[in-house]
N, C-alpha and C positions, 0 to 999 in steps of 0.2 A: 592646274597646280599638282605635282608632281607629291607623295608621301614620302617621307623618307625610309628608308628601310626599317623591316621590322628586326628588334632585337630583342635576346636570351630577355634584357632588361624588362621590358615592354610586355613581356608575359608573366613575371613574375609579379607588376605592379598590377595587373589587371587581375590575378588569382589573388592578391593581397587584400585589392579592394574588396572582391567577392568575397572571400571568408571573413573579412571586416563587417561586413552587410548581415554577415548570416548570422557569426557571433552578438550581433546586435540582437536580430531578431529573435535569437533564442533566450539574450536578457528579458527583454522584452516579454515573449512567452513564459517563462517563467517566472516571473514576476506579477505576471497575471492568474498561476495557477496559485501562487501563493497568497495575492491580497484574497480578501474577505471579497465574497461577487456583492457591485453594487447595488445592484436590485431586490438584495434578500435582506433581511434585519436578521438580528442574531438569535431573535425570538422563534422565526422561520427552523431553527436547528434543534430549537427544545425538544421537539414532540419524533425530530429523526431521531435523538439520542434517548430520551423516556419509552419509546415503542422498539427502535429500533434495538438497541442490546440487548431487550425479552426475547422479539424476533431472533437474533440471529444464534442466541445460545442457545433456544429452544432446536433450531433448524440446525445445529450441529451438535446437538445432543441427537436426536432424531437421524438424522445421515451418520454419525455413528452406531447407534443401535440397530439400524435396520446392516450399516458394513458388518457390527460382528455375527447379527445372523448369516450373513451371507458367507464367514469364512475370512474376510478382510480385518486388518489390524489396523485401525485409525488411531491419529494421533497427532501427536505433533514431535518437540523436541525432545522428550523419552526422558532416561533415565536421566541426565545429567538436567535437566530442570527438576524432577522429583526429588536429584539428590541435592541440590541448592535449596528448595522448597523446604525441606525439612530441616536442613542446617537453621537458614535463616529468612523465612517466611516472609517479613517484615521486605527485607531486602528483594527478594524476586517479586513481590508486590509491586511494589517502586519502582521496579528496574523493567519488567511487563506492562505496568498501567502509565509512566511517564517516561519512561527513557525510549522504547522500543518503538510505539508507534509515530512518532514524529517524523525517526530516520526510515523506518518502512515506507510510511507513507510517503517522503519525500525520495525515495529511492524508486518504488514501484508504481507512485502514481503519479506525483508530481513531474519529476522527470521523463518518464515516459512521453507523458500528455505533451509535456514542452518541445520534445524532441519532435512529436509528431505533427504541433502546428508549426514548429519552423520548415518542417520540410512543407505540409500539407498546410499554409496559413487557415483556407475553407474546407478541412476534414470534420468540421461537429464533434460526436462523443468518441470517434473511434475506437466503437468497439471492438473490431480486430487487436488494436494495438491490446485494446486492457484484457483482452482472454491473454493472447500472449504472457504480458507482463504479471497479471496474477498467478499463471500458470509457473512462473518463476519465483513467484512470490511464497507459494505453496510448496517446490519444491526447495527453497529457502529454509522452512519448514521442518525436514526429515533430519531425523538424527540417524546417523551414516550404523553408528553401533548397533542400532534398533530399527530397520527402515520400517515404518510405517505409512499407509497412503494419505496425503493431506488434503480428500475430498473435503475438510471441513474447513480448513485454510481457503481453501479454492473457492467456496461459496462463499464465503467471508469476503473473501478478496473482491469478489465482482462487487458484492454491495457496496464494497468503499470504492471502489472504481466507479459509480453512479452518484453515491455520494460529492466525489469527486468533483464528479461534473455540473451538481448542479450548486453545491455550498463552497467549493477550493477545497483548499488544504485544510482550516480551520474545519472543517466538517466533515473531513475523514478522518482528520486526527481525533477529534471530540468522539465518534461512534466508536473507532478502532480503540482509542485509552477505554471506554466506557464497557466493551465485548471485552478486551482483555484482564481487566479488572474483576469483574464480573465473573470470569471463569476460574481467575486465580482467586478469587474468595470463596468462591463455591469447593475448588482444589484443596485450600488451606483449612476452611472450616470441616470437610468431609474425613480430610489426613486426621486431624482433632479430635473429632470423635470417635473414627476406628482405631485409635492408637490408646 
């Protein structure tokens, strides 16, 4: 039995299919980075977010003090958070500890991860990808007026990229709202008292 000839047609329907398949698998993948993992309770996250925001503001207080010994400017967004901070304190609270890390994390970790198991379905944590990805996350980061180096972003970022992998999303977002908070009340209360 003889095919019939291949047509323009026949190729288009067979790349259709394929990126139909993949557009799935990436639902799919993502949708997995964002339910809650079912083998954890949510009680499993208390003790990442009670230890771990001491941790990580300690570890970027520290990685900052030893960069200014060394000559380095750390930092993050610079003047234009200092000058919204002061205005209205209240509001960059709010806007830092619940607005910011949801779409962070769904930008730099969630997405990533998904992009990586649709290509690589058996890639595990890949960590390559999340140096990457934090590494952009970090310079995300810099305020272009004031460049500063975001070594304290960058370690930040890796924890919620581990976070990531073993709580979802639900458990980067809980660390990342809980560090960012944390640093702007320590920011708002410190402005307070030297003013």
């Amino acid at each position: 039995m003889k095919h019939p000839p291949k047509t323009w047609r026949d190729d288009q329907d067979t790349t259709h299919v394929a990126s139909w398949s993949r557009w799935r698998q990436f639902k799919a993948s993502l949708g997995s980075e964002v339910r809650w993992k079912a083998n954890r309770s949510i009680w499993d996250l208390v003790p990442i977010v009670v230890l771990g925001v001491p941790v990580l503001v300690a570890m970027s207080s520290v990685v900052s003090a030893i960069g200014h010994l060394l000559g380095f400017q750390f930092g993050g967004d610079g003047d234009l958070i200092m000058e919204v901070m002061r205005e209205n304190p209240l509001a960059m609270f709010l806007v830092g500890t619940f607005f910011a890390p949801p779409i962070e994390e769904l930008l730099f970790r969630v997405l990533p991860r998904a992009l990586g198991k649709t290509i690589r379905p058996d890639a595990g944590p890949m960590w390559a990808l999340g140096v990457a990805s934090t590494a952009i996350f970090a310079l995300a980061h810099i305020n272009p007026d004031n460049p500063t180096f975001p070594l304290p972003q960058f370690f930040a970022g890796l924890v919620f990229w581990a976070v990531q992998i073993r709580f979802g999303f639900l458990g980067s977002m809980a660390l990342h709202a809980g560090f960012n908070g944390s640093l702007l009340l320590i920011v708002i209360v410190a402005a307070n008292v030297l003013h």
